[in-house]
C-alpha positions in Angstrom: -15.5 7.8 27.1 -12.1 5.4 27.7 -12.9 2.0 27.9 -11.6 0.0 31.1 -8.2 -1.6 31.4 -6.6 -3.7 33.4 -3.2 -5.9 33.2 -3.1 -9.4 31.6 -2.9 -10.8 34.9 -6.0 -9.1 36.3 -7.7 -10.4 33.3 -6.6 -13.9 33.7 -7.7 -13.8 37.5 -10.7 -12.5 37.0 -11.9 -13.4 33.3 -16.0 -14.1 34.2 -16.1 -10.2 35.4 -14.3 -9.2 32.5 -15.9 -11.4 30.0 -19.3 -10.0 31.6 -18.2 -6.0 31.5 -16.7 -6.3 27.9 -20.6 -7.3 26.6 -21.0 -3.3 27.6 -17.9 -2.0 26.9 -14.3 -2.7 25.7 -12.0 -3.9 27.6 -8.1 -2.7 27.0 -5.8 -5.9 28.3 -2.1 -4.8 29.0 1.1 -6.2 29.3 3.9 -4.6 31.2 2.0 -1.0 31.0 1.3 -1.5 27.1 -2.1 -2.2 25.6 -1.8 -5.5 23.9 -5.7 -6.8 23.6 -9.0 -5.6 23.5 -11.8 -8.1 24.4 -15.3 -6.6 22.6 -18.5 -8.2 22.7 -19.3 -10.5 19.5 -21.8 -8.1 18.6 -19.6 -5.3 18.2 -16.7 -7.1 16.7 -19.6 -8.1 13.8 -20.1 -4.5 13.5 -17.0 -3.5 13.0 -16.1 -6.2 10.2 -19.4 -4.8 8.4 -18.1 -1.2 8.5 -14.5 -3.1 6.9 -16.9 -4.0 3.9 -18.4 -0.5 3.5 -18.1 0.8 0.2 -18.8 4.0 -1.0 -19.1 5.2 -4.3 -17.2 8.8 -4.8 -20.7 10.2 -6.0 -21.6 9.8 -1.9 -18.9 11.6 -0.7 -19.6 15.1 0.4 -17.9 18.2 -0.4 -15.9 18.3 2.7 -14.6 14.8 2.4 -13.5 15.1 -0.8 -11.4 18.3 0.5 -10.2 16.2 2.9 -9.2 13.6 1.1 -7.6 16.1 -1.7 -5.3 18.1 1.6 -4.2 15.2 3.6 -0.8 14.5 3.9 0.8 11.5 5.1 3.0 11.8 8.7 6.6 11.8 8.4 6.2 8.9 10.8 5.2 6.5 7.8 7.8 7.1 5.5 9.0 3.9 6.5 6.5 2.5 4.5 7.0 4.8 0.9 8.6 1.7 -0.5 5.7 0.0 -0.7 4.1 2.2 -2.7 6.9 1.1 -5.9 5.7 -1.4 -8.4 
C-alpha cells in the first residue's frame, strides 16, 4: 500500500493534519515533483533503527539466503562506487 504524499508546501500549510496522519502512516513530502522527506511516527522510526542493529549470525541464515547472497550481482548503476572498495 503507497503511503500519502503531498508537496512541501501542502505540508507546511497544513502540518497538524499531516503530523496527525503520519502517526498511521508515512507521509512522502516533495519538492518540485521529487520525494525529498518522509515524516514517520517516532514509533516507527525506533523500529526501524532497531532493525539497523540486527545481527545475524550466518548459522541463522537459511538455505535460500545464503543462495542469494552467493548469486547476487551488483547493478551496473553502482559501478560508480567500485573504487571504494580499494584499500
Amino acid at each position: 500500500m503507497p503511503n500519502l504524499s503531498v508537496t512541501s508546501a501542502e505540508f507546511q500549510k497544513n502540518f497538524g493534519r499531516y503530523r496527525e496522519a503520519a502517526i498511521r502512516e508515512a507521509i512522502t513530502i516533495t519538492n518540485h515533483g521529487r520525494d525529498s522527506l518522509v515524516l514517520l511516527s517516532a514509533d516507527e522510526y525506533r523500529r526501524l533503527k532497531k532493525r539497523d542493529r540486527e545481527v545475524l549470525p550466518v548459522s541463522e541464515l537459511s538455505d535460500e539466503d545464503i543462495e542469494a547472497i552467493r548469486t547476487a550481482e551488483i547493478p551496473e548503476a553502482f559501478a560508480a562506487f567500485d573504487h571504494e572498495l580499494e584499500s
